[in-house]
C-alpha positions in Angstrom: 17.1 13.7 20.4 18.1 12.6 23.7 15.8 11.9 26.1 16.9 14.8 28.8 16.4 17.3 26.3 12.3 16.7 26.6 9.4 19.4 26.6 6.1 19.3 27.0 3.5 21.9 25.9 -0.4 21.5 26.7 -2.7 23.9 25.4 -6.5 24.3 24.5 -7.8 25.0 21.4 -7.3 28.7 21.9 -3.8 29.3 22.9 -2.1 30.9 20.5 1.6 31.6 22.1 4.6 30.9 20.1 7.1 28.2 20.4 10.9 28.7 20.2 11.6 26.3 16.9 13.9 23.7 17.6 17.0 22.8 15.3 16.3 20.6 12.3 19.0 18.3 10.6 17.9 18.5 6.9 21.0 16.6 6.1 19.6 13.8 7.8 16.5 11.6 6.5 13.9 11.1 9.6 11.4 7.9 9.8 8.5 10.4 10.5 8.8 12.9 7.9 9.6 9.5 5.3 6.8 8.4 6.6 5.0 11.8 5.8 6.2 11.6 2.5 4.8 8.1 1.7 1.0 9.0 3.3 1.2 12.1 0.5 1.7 14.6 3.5 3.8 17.8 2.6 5.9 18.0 6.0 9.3 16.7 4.8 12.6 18.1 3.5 14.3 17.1 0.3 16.4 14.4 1.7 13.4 12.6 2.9 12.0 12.8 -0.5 15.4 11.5 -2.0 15.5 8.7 0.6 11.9 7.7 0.8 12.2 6.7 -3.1 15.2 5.0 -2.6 13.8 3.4 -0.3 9.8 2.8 -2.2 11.5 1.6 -5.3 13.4 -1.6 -3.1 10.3 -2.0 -0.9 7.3 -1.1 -3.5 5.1 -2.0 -0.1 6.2 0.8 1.8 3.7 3.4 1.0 0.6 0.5 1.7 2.1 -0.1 4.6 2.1 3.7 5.7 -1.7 4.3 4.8 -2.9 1.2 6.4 -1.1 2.1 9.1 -2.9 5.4 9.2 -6.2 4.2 8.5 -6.0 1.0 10.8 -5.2 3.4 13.8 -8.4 6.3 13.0 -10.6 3.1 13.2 -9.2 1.5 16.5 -9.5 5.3 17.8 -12.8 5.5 16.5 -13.6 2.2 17.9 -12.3 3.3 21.9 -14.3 6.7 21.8 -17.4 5.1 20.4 -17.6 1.6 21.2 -15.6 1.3 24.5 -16.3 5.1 26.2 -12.4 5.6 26.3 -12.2 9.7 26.6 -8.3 9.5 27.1 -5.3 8.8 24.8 -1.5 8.7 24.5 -0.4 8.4 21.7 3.4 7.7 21.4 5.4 7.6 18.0 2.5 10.0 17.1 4.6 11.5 14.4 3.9 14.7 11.8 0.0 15.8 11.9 -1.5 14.8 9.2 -6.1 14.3 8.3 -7.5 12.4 11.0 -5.2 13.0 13.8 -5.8 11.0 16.9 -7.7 14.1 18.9 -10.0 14.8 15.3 -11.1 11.6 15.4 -11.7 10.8 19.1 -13.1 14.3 19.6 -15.7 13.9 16.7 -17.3 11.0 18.8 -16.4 12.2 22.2 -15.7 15.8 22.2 -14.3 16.1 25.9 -12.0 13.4 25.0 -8.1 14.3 26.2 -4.9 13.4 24.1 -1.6 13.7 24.7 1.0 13.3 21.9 4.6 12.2 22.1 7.6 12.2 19.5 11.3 12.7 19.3 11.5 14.4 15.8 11.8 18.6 16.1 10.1 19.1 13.0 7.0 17.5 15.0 7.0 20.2 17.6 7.3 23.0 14.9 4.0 21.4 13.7 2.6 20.9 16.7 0.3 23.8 16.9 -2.0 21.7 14.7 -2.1 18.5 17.2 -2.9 20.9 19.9 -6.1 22.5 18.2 -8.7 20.7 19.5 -12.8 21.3 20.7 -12.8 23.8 23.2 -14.5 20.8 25.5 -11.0 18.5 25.4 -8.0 19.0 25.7 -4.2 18.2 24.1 -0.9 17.9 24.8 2.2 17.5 22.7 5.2 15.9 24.6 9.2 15.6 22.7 10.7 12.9 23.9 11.9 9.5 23.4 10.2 6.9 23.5 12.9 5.0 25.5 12.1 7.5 28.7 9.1 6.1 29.7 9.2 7.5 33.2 9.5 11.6 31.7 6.3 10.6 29.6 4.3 9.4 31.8 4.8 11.9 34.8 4.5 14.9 31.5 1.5 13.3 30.6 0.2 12.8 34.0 -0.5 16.5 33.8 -3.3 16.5 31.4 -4.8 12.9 31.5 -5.8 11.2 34.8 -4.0 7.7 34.8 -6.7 6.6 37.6 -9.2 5.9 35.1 -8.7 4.3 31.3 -6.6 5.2 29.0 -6.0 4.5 25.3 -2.6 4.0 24.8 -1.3 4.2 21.3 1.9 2.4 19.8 1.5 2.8 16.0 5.1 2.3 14.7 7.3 2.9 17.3 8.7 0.0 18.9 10.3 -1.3 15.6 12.8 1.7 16.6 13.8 -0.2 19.7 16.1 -3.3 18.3 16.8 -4.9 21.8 13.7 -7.3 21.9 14.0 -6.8 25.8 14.4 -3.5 26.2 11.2 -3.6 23.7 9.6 -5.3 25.8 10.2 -3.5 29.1 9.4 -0.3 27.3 5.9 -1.7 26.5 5.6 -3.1 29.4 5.9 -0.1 31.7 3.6 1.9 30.1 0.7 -1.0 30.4 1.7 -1.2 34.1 0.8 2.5 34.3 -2.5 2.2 33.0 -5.9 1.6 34.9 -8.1 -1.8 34.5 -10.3 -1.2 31.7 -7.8 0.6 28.9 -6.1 -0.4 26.1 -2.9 -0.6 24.1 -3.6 0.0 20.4 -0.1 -1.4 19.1 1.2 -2.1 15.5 4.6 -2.7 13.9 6.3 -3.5 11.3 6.6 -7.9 10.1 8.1 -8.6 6.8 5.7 -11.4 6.1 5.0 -9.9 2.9 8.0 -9.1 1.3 10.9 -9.6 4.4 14.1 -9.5 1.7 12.6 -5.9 0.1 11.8 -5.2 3.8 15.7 -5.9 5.1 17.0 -4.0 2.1 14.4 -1.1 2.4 15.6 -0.7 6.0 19.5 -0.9 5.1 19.5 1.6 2.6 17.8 4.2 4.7 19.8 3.7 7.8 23.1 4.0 5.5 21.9 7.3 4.5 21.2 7.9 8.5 17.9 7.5 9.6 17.1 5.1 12.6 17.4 1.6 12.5 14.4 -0.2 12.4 13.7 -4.3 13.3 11.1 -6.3 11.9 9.0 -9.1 14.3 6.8 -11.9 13.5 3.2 -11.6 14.2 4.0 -14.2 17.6 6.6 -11.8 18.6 3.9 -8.8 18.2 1.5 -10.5 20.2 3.7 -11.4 23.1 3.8 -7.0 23.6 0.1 -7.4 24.3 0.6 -10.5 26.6 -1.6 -10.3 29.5 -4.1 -8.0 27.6 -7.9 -9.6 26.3 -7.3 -9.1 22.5 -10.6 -8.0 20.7 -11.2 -9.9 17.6 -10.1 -10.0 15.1 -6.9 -10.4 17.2 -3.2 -10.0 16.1 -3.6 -9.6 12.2 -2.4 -7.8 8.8 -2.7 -4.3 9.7 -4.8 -3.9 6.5 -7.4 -6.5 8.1 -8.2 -4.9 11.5 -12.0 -4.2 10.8 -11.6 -2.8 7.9 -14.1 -0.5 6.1 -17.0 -2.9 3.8 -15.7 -3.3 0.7 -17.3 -5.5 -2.4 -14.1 -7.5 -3.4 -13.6 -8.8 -0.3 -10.7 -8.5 2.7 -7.9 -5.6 1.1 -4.3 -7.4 0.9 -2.4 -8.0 3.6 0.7 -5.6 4.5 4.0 -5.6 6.1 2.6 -4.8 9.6 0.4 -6.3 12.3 -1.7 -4.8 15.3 -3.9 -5.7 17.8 -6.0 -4.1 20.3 -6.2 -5.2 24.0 -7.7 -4.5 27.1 -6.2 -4.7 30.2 -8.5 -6.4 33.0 
């Protein structure tokens, strides 16, 4: 969707208006309702299905990757509402709502906490009544836009979260849609420049450490059937997004190894994806 086309659309947890629904290319496979598909979510049309296991069957990884993913962002959510008194989020790339949405998680430990979602995919706003249902103390906002506009997201979301105090921003996934490393980086870099001393940039992507030739062939065959191309970067290249930030330990690692939950046979095996959580000063 282009990026002039955005709406926004902020509600508590008791509006119950209707939204227009947008128009939906089921011909087309989209990253977030693949990505759906992989987590076990039920928000995806047959030609997701028919990609994602063309794509699963040359990348096996794939579906670890997607519920890491998942899991490694509820506990760096977890970890800003609780541990570091963060009360406000962005979270950009959101994709489809799924269990333990951004606002479900933050709210449960903070429930005035504020978050405002972003995405580019229409089947995401026709689903977005559930990101919007929140505690009646918060607040949430759903956003549909690019991520490439970073200007239109942040004055939208300037209308529910106050960007003069700190912010959790969230880049789960995203920026492996951006191809040009420096228009990557610019992207990223903006929306650090727009927070306040004291918040944080959640960010993970995609590596092929693992398994990089499965990865690379993964990635063809789903952008030959027409979803979005998608670039892998190195663990360095992930860190150098976070540049400038104080990284909390355990620093830049395997998604699958950012604090994860106890477990008695030791650390879970890494994944095709890194993040890191950093602070700005």
């Amino acid at each position: 969707m282009a990026a002039d086309e955005t709406s926004a659309h902020d509600t508590s947890a008791h509006d119950t208006s209707a939204e227009a629904t947008p128009e939906i290319d089921t011909s087309r496979p989209h990253p977030a309702r693949m990505w759906n598909y992989w987590i076990g979510g039920k928000d995806y049309y047959e030609i997701d299905r028919q990609v994602g296991d063309q794509v699963a069957a040359a990348y096996p990884g794939v579906g670890d990757v997607a519920r890491h993913s998942r899991a490694a962002l509820g506990r760096m959510v977890r970890h800003l509402a609780a541990e570091e008194g963060i009360t406000q989020f962005l979270d950009v790339g959101t994709g489809l709502p799924t269990h333990d949405n951004t606002h479900e998680v933050a709210q449960r430990v903070a429930p005035e906490s504020r978050v405002v979602y972003v995405d580019n995919d229409p089947l995401v706003l026709v689903h977005a009544r559930a990101l919007l249902v929140g505690r009646p103390e918060g607040r949430t906002a759903y956003i549909e836009c690019d991520v490439r506009d970073p200007e239109r997201i942040l004055a939208e979301a300037a209308r529910t979260l106050d960007f003069d105090r700190p912010i959790g921003l969230i880049m789960f996934g995203i920026i492996g849609n951006v191809v040009d490393d420096g228009e990557a980086a610019l992207i990223v870099r903006r929306f650090v420049d727009a927070l306040a001393p004291g918040s944080f940039l959640a960010f993970n992507d995609g590596t092929g450490m693992v398994d990089r030739q499965a990865r690379e062939e993964a990635v063809r065959i789903a952008v030959e059937q027409g979803s979005t191309p998608y670039v892998d970067r190195s663990p360095e290249e992930i860190a150098g997004f976070l540049a400038g930030l104080e990284l909390l330990e355990p620093g830049i690692v395997s998604t699958s190894r950012w604090r994860p939950e106890a477990i008695p046979f030791g650390l879970p095996p890494e994944v095709d994806a890194a993040c890191g959580l950093g602070r700005k000063p």
